[in-house]
ZAMI-915062 format. One line per field, with one value per residue (C-alpha): residue number from 0; residue in three letters; x, y, z. Coordinates in Angstrom, 2 decimals. Layout:
N
resi <- (NUM	...)
resn <- (ALA	...)
east <- (X	...)
north <- (Y	...)
up <- (Z	...)
REM end
This chain:
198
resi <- (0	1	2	3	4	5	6	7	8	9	10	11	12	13	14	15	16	17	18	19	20	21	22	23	24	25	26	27	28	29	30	31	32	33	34	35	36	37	38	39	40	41	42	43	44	45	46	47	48	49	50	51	52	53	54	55	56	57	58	59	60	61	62	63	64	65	66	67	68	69	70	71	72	73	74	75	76	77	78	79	80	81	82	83	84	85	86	87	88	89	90	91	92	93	94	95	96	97	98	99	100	101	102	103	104	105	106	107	108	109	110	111	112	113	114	115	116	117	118	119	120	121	122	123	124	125	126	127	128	129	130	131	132	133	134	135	136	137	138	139	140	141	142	143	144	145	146	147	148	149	150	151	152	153	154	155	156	157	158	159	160	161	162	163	164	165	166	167	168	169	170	171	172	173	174	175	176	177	178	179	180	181	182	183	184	185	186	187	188	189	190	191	192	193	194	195	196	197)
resn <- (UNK	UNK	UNK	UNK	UNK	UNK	UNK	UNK	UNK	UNK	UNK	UNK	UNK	UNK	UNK	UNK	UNK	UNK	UNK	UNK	UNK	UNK	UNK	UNK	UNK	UNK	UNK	UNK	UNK	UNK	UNK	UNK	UNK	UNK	UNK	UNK	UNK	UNK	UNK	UNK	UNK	UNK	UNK	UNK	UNK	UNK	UNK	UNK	UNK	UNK	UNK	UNK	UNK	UNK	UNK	UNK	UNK	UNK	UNK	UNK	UNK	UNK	UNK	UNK	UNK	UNK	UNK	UNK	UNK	UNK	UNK	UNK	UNK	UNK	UNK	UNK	UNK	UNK	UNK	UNK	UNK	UNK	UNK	UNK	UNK	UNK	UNK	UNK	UNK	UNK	UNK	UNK	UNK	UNK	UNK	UNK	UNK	UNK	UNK	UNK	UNK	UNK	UNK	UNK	UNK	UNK	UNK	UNK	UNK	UNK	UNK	UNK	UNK	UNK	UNK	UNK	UNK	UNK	UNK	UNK	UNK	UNK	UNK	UNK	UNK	UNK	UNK	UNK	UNK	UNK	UNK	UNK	UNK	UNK	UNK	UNK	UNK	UNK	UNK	UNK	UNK	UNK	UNK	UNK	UNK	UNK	UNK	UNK	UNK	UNK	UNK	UNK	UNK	UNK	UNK	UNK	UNK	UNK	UNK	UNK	UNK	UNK	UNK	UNK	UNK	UNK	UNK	UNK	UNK	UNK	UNK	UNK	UNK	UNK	UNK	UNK	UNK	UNK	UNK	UNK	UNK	UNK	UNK	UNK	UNK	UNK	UNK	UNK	UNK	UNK	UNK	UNK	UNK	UNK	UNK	UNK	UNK	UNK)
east <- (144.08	146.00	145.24	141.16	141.33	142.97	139.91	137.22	138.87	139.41	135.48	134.36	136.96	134.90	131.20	132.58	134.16	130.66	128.57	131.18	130.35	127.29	127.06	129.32	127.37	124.16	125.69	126.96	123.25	121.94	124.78	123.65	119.75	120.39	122.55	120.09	116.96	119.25	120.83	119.42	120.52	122.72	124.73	128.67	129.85	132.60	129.39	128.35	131.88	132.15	128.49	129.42	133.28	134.55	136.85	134.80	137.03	135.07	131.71	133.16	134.02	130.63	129.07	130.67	127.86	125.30	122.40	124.23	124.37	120.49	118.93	120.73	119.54	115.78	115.98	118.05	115.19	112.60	114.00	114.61	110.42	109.87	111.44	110.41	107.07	107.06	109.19	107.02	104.27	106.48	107.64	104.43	102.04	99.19	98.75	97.33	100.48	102.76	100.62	100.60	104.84	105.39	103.25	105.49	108.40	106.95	106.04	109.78	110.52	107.95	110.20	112.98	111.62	110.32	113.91	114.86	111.60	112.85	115.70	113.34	110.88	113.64	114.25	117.15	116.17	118.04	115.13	111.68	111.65	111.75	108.40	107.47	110.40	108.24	104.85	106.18	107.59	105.82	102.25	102.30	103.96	101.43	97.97	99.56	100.06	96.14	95.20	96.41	94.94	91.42	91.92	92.65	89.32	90.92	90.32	87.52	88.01	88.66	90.80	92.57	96.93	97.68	94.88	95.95	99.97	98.65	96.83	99.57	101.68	99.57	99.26	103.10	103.19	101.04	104.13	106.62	108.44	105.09	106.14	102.30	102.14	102.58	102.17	102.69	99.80	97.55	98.92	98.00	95.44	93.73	95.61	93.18	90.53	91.02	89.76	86.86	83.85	83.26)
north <- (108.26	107.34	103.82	104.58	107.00	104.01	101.65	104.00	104.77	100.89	100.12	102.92	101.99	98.65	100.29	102.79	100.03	98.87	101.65	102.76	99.47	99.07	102.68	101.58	98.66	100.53	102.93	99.96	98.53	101.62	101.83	98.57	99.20	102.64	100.21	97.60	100.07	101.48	98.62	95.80	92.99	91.55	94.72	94.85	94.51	97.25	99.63	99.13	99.72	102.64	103.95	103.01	104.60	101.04	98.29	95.35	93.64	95.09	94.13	90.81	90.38	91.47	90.10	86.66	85.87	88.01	86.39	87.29	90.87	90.52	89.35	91.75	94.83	93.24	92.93	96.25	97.90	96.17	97.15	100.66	100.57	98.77	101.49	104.60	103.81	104.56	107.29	108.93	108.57	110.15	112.73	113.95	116.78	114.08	110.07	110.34	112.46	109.70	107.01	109.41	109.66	106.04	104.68	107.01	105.05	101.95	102.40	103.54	99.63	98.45	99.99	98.52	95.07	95.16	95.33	92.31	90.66	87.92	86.59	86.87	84.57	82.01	78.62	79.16	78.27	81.40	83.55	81.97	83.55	86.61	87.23	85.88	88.22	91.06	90.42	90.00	93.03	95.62	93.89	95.03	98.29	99.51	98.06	100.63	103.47	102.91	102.53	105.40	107.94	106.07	106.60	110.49	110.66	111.16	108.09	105.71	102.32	99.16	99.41	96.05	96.89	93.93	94.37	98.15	97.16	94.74	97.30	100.03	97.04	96.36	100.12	100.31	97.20	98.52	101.52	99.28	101.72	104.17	107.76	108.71	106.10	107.85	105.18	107.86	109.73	107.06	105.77	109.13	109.35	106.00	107.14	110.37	108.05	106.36	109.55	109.66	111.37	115.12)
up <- (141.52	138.38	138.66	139.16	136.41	134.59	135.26	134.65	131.18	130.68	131.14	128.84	125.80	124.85	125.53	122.91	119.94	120.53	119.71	116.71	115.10	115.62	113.76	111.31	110.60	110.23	107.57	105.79	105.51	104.57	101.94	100.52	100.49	98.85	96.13	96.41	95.10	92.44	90.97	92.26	94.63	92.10	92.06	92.63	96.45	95.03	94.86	98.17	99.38	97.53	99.08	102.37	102.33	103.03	101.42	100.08	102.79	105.30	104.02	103.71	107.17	108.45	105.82	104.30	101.79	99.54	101.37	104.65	103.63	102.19	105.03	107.19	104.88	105.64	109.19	109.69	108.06	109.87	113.09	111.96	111.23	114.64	116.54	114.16	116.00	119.81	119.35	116.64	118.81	121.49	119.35	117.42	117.83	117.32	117.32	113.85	112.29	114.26	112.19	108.67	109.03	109.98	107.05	104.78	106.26	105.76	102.06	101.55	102.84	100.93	98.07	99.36	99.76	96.10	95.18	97.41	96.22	93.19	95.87	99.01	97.08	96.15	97.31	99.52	102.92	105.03	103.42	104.76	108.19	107.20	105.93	109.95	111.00	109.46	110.80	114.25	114.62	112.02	112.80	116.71	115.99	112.99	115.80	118.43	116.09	115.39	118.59	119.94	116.80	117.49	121.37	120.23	118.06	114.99	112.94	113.04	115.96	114.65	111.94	111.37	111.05	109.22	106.60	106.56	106.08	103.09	101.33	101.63	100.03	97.53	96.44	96.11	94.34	91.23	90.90	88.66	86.01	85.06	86.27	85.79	89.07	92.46	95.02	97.85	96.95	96.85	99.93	101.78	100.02	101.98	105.27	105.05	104.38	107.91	109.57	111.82	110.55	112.22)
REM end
């Protein structure tokens, strides 16, 4: 008994280290976009560390370079948007309040991504897939979200998800430093707009 006890507790132990890094990990990428938006991506690895309750070791070891650690923030986020999605629409009273809550996610990326924007558009080569990276997964994930509120009734057919993503983008773009500037609003302000007439 001892010795099947033994295995069992051997096969669990490394399923376990997994899913405790893989946590870890996250909060260390959400550490560093929350550091990112503040201070930029220029900002001190020590802050991160700090954020994150790590050693700058440990984002070193994960994370060798600053474009390593960049392009992981992007794609962590991404992901986190990809599956926000489904289980929105799973979770939701309505398709349409799935879409309203997942478009407030994305424009807090879009946020985000502003702050990675100057080193995103450089000329080092690790960064051009990303923009690809983005469309891939956000593009399919935004045309279900619609889909399913136009199946339900509640906003008009057809509504294009890429066009739709650009436009939220563009309204968060106009923000910059002006307080009087409230890109949320106007974002829900054109999400309203999407509904089908009575």
């Amino acid at each position: 008994m001892g010795a099947g006890d033994g295995g069992r507790g051997a096969g669990h132990a490394p399923r376990t280290k997994r899913a405790d890094a893989r946590r870890n990990e996250a909060a260390l990428l959400d550490a560093a976009a929350a550091v990112f938006v503040a201070s930029g991506v220029e900002a001190p690895i020590r802050d991160i560390a700090a954020r994150a309750g790590v050693g700058t070791a440990t984002i070193y070891r994960h994370f060798p370079t600053r474009a390593d650690l960049i392009v992981a923030v992007y794609r962590h986020q991404v992901e986190a948007l990809a599956e926000a999605g489904p289980a929105l629409l799973a979770d939701r009273e309505t398709p349409y309040a799935a879409l309203r809550e997942w478009i407030d996610r994305f424009v807090g990326f879009v946020v985000t991504k502003q702050g990675l924007a100057t080193v995103l558009q450089s000329d080092d080569p690790c960064y051009d897939p990303l923009h690809a990276y983005f469309l891939e997964r956000l593009v399919p994930v935004c045309a279900a979200l619609l889909d399913a509120a136009a199946g339900s009734g509640e906003i008009r057919p057809g509504l294009d998800p890429y066009a739709l993503m650009r436009g939220v983008g563009g309204l968060c773009a106009g923000a910059g430093t002006d307080p009087r500037y409230d890109a949320r609003a106007l974002v829900t302000l054109l999400i309203t707009g999407l509904r089908a007439s009575p």
